[in-house]
Backbone bond lengths (Angstrom), bond angles and torsions (degrees), N, CA, C in turn:
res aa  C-N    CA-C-N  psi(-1)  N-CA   C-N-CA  omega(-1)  CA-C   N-CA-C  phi
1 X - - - 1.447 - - 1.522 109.22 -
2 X 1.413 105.74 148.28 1.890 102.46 -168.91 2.027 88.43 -78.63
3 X 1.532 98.68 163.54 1.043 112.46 177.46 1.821 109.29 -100.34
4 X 1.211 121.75 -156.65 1.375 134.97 161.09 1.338 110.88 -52.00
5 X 1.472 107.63 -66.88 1.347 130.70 -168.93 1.708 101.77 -75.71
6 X 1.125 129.54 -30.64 1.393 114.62 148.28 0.984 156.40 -96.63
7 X 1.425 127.46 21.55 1.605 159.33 152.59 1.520 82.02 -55.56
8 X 1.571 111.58 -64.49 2.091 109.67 -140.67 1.823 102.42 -79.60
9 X 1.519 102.78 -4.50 1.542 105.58 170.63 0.891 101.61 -98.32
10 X 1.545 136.66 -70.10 1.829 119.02 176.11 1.162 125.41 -44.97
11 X 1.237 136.15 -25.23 1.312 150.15 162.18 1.380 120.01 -75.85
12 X 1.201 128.95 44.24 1.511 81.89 -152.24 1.791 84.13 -154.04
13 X 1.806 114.96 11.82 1.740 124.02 154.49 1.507 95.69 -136.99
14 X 1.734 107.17 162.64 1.198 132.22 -176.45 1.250 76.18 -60.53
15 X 1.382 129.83 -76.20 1.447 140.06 -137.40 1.307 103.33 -88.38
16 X 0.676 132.55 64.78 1.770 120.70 -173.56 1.673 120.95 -64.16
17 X 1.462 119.86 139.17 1.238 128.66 -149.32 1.763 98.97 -85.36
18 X 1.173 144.50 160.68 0.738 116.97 -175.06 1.938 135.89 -72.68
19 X 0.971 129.96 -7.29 0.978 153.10 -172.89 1.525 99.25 -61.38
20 X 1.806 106.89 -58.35 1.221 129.38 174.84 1.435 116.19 -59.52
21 X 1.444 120.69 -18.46 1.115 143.62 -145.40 1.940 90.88 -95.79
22 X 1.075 90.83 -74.59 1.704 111.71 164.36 1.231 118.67 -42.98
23 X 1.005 128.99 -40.55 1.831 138.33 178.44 1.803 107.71 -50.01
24 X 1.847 93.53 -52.55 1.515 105.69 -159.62 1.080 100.01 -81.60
25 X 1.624 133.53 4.32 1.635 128.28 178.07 1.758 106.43 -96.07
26 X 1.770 100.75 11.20 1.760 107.54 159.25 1.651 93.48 -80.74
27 X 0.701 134.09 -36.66 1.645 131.46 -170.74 2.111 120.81 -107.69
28 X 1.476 99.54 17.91 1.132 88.61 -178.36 1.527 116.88 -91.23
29 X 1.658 131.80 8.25 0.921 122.92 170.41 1.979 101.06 -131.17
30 X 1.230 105.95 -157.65 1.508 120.24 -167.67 1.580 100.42 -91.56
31 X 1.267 125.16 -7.59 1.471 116.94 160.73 1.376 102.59 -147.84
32 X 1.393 108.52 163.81 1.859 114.09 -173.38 1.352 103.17 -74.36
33 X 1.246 109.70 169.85 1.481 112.58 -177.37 1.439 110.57 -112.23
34 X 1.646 119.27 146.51 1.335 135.28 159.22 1.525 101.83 -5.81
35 X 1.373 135.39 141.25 1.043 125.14 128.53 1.109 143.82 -64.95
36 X 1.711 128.69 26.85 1.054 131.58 -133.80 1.776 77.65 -151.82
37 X 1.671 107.25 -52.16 1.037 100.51 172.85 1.268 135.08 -96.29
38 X 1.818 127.64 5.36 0.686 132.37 128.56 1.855 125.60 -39.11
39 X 1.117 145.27 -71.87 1.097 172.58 -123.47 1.870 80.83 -98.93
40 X 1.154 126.10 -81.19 1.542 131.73 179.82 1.850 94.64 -29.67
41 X 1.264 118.29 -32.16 1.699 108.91 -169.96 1.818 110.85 -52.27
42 X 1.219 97.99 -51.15 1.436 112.76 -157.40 1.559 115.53 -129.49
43 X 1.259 125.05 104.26 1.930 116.99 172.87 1.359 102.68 -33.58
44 X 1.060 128.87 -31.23 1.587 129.34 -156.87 1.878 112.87 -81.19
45 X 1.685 87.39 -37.28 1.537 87.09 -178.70 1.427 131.61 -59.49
46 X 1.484 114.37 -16.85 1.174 120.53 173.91 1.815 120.85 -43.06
47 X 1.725 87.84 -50.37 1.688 89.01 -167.91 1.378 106.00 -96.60
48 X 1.830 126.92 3.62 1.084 135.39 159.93 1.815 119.91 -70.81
49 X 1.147 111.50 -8.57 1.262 123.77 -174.06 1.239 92.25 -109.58
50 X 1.383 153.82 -49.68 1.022 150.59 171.63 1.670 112.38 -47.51
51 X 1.091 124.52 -26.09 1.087 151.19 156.32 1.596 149.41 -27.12
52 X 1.722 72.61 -69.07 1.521 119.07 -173.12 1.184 98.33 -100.95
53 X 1.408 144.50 -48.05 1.540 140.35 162.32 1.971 106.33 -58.45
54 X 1.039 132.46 -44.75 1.680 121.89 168.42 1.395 112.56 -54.95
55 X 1.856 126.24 -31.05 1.424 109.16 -177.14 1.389 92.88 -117.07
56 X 1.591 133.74 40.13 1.630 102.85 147.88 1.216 113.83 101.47
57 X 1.747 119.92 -28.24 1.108 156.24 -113.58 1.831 95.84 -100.18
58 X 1.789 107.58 -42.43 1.188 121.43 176.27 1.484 110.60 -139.39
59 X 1.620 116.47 177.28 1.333 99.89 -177.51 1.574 89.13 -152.68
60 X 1.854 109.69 121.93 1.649 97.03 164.26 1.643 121.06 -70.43
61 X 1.934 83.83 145.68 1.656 76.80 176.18 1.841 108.61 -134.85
62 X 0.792 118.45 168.63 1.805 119.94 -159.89 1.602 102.40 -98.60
63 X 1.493 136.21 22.02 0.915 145.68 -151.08 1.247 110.13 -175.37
64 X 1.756 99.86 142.53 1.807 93.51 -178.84 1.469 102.18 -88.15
65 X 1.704 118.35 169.24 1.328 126.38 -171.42 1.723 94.43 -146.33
66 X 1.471 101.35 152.29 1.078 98.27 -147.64 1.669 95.41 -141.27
67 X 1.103 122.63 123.71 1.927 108.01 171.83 1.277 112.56 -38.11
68 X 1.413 87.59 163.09 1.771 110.40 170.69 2.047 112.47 -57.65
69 X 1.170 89.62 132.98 1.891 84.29 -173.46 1.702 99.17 -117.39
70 X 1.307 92.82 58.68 1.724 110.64 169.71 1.836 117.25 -114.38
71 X 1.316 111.17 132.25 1.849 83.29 171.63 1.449 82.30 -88.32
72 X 2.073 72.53 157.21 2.122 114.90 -164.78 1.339 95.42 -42.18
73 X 1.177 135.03 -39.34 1.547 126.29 -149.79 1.687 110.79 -81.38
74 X 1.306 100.50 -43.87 1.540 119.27 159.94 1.583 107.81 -43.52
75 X 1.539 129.06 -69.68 1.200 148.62 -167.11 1.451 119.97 -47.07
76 X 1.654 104.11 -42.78 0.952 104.87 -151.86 1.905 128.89 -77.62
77 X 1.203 92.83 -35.05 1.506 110.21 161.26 1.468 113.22 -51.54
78 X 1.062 95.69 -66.68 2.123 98.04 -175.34 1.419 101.57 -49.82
79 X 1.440 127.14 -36.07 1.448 118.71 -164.69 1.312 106.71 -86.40
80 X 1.228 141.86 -26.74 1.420 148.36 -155.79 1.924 104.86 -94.37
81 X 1.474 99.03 -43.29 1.699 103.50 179.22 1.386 106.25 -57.14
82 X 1.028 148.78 -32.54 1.314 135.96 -142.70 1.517 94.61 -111.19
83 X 1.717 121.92 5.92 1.303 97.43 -173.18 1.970 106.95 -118.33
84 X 1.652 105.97 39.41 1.225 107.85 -163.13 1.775 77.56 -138.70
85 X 1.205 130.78 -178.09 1.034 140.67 -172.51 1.505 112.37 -111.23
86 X 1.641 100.06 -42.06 1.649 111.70 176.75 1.545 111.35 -87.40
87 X 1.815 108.94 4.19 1.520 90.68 179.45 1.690 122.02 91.77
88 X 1.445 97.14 -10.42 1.531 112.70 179.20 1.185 120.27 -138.29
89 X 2.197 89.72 120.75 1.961 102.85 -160.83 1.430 83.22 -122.21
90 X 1.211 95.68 -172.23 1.690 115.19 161.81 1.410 107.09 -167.29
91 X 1.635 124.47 130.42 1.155 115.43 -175.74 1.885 100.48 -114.91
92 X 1.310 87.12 138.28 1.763 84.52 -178.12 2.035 95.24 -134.52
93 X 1.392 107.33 152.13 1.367 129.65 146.88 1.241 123.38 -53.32
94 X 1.378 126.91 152.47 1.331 137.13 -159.91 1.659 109.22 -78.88
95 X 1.334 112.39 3.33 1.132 119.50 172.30 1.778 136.43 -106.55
96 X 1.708 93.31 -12.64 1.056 143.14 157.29 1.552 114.67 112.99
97 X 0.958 116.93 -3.79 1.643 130.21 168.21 1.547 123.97 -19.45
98 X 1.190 129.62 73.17 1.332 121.42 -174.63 1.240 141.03 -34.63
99 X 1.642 127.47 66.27 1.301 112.02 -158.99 1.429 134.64 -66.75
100 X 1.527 109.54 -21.39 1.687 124.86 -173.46 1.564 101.63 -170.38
101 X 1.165 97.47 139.34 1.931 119.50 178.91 1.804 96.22 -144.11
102 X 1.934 80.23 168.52 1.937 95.69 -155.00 1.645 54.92 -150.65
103 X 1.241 97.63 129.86 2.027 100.14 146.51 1.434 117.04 77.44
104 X 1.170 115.94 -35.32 1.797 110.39 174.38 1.652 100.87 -114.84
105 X 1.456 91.51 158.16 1.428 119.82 -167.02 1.382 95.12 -58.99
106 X 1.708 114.45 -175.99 1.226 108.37 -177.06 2.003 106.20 -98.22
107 X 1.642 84.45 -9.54 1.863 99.75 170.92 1.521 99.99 -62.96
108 X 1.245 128.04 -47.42 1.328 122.06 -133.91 1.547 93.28 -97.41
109 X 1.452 111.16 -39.08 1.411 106.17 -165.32 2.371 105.10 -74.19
110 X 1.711 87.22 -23.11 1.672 73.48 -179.07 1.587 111.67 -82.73
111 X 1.248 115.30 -3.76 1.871 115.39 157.74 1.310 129.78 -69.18
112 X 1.538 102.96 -22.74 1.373 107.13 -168.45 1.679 101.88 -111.61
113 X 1.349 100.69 -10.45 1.548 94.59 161.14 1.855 110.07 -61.16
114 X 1.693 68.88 -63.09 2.105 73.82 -161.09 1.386 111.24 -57.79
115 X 1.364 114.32 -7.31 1.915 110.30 169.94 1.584 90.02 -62.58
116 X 1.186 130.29 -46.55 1.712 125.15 -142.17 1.340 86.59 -81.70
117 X 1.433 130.21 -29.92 1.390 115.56 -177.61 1.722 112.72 -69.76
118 X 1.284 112.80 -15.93 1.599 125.33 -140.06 1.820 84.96 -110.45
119 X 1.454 103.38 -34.16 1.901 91.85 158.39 1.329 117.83 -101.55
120 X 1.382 117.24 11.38 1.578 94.35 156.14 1.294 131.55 -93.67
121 X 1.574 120.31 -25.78 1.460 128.37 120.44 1.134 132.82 -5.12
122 X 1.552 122.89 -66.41 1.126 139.03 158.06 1.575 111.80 -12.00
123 X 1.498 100.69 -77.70 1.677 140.05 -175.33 1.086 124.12 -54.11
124 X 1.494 117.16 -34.73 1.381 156.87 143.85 1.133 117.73 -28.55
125 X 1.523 126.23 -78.85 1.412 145.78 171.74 1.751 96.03 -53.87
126 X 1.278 114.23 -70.91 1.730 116.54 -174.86 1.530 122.88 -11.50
127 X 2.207 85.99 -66.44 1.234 108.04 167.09 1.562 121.39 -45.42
128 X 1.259 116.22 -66.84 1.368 121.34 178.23 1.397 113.45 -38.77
129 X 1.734 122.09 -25.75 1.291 116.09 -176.17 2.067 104.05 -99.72
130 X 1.059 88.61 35.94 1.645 94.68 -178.00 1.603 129.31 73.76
131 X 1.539 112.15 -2.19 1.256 117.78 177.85 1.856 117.39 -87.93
132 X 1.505 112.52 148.85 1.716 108.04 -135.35 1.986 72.64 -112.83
133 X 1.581 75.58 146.50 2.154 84.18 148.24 1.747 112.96 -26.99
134 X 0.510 100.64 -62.11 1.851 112.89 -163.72 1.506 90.41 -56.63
135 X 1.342 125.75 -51.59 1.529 121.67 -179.01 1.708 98.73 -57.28
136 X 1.343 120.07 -70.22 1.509 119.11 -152.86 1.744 102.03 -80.42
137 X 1.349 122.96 -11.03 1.247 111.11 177.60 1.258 98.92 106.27
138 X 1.993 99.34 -173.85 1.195 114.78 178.84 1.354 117.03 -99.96
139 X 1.356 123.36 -40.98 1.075 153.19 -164.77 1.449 125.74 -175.87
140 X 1.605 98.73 150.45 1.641 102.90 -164.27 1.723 123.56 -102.74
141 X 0.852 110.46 138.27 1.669 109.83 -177.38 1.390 99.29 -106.43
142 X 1.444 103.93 162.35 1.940 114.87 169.37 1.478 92.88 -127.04
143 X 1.407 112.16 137.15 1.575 121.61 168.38 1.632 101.33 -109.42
144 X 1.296 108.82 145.03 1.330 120.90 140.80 1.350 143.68 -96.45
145 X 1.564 113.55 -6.07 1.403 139.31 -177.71 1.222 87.27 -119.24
146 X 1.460 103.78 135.64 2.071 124.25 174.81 1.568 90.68 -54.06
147 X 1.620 97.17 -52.42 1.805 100.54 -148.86 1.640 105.49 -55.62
148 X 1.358 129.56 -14.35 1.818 137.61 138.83 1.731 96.69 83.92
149 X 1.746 99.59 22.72 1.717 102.59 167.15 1.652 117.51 -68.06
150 X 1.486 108.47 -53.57 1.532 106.85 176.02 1.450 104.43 -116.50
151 X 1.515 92.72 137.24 1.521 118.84 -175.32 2.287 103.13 -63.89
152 X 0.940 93.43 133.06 2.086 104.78 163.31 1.487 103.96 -52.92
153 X 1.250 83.67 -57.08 1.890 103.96 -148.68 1.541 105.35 -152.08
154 X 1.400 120.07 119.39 1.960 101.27 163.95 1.260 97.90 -134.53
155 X 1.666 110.43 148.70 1.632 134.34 175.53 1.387 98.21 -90.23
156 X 1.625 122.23 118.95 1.535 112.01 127.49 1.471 134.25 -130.01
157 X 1.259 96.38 150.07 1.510 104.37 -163.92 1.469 114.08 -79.28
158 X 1.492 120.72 156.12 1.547 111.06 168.30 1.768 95.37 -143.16
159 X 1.108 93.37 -171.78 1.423 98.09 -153.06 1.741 96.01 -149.63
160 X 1.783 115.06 93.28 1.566 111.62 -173.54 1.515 104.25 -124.44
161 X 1.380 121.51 93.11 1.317 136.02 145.99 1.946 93.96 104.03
162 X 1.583 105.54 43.24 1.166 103.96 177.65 1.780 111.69 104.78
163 X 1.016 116.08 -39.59 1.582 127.71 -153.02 2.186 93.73 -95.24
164 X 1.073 124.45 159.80 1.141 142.90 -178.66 1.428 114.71 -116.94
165 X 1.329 115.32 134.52 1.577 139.26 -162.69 1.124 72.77 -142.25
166 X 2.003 84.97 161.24 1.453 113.87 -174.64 1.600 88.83 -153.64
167 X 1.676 120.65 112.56 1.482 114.56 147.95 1.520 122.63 -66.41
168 X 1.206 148.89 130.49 1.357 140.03 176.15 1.623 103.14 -130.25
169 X 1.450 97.73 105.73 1.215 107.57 -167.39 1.690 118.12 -117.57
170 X 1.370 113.21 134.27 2.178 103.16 -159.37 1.912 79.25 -96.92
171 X 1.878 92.10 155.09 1.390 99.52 165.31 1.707 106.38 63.93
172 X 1.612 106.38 -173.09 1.675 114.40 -175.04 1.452 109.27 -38.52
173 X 0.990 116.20 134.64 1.280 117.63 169.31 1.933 101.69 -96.85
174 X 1.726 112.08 122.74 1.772 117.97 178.84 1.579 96.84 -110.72
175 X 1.619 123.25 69.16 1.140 119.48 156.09 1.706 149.99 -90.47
176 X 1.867 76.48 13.04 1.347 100.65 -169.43 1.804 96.66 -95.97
177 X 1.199 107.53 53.82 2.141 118.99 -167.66 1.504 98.44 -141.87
178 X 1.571 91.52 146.91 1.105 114.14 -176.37 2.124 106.34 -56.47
179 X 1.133 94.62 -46.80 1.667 89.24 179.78 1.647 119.72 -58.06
180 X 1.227 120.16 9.60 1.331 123.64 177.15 1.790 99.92 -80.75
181 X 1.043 101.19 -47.53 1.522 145.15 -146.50 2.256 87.17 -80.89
182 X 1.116 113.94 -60.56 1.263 127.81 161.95 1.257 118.42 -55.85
183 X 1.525 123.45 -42.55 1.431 123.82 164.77 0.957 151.94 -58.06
184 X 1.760 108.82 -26.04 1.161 132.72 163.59 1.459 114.41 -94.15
185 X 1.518 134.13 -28.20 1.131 123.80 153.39 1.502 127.65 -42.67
186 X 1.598 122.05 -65.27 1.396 121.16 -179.41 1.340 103.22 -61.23
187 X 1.448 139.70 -27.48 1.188 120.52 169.16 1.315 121.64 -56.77
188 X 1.189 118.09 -56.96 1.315 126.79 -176.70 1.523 109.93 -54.73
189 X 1.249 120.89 -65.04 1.636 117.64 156.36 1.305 126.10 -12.29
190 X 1.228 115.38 -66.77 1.451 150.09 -177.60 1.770 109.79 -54.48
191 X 1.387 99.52 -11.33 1.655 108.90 -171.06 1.386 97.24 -118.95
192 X 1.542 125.94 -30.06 1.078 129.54 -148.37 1.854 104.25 -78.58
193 X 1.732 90.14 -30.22 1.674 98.82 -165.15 1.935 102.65 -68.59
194 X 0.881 122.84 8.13 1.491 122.65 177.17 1.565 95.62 -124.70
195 X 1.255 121.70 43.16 1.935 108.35 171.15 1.752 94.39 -150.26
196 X 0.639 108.66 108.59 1.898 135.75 -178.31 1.470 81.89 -29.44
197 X 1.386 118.97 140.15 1.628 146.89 160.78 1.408 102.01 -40.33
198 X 1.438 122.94 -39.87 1.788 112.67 -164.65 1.656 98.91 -83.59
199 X 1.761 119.95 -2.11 1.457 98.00 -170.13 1.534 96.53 -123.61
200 X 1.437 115.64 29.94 1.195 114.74 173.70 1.456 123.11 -87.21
């Protein structure tokens, strides 16, 4: 099963390479798959799992696990609070569309959407001028203290079946939790039920 830290790597280009490609087929249905039948997918996965267990990336577990069996709208609040410290997220689309907030107003969260749209743009243009992920990062924090120990505010982006999300999270960011990991599953689910069985 992907971990924290491997949701934000499989997730984490429009285009995902294939490696990344393979990761997100732990989450392409309503429960994880066999490792047995995972592994039967691809010759490759063998030493991709070898891989993916050295960086964290996945984690065996002795039990099946299964998505969230909430509709998204239900889900989405409970899943988003727990991944800020103060209790206050906001999840927006790559366009900046506010889809769900825990903690900020409904003023605050549609500003800080359309900032997340206004740096992916940003990232956008960069790219176009030849500068790579690795130059602009992963994701962005705002400090209010020089000394740049605790984050204001940080954007990160994910990337589910092409389309752009934005976590916008105030204070600690706790994305190292299983509800990250849950969040991006029912989303992805949640998208999947409108895309014909042969293009899943």
């Amino acid at each position: 099963m992907l971990t924290p830290a491997g949701v934000l790597h499989a997730f984490a280009d429009p285009d995902p390479p294939a490696e990344c490609a393979s990761l997100q087929l732990l989450m392409a249905h309503h429960s994880a798959p066999l490792r047995s039948d995972w592994l039967a997918l691809d010759p490759n996965h063998e030493e991709l799992l070898s891989r993916a267990l050295e960086n964290s990336w996945v984690e065996a577990l002795h039990h099946p696990v299964t998505a969230p069996q909430m509709r998204l709208d239900d889900f989405l609040s409970h899943a988003i609070a727990g991944l800020s410290g103060s209790r206050t997220v906001a999840l927006a689309t790559g366009d900046g569309f506010c889809i769900a907030r825990v903690g900020y107003s409904q003023q605050q969260a549609d500003v800080l959407c359309a900032a997340a749209a206004d740096f992916l743009d940003y990232a956008r243009r960069q790219q176009s001028r030849g500068l790579k992920n690795a130059t602009l990062g992963r994701a962005i924090s705002i400090f209010n203290d020089i000394d740049l120990l605790l984050p204001a505010t940080s954007f990160i982006p994910f990337w589910i079946d092409g389309s752009a999300w934005w976590l916008v999270i105030d204070g600690e960011p706790l994305i190292n939790n299983t509800a990250l990991v849950q969040l991006l599953w029912n989303i992805r689910l949640s998208g999947s039920k409108f895309t014909p069985e042969s293009l899943r």
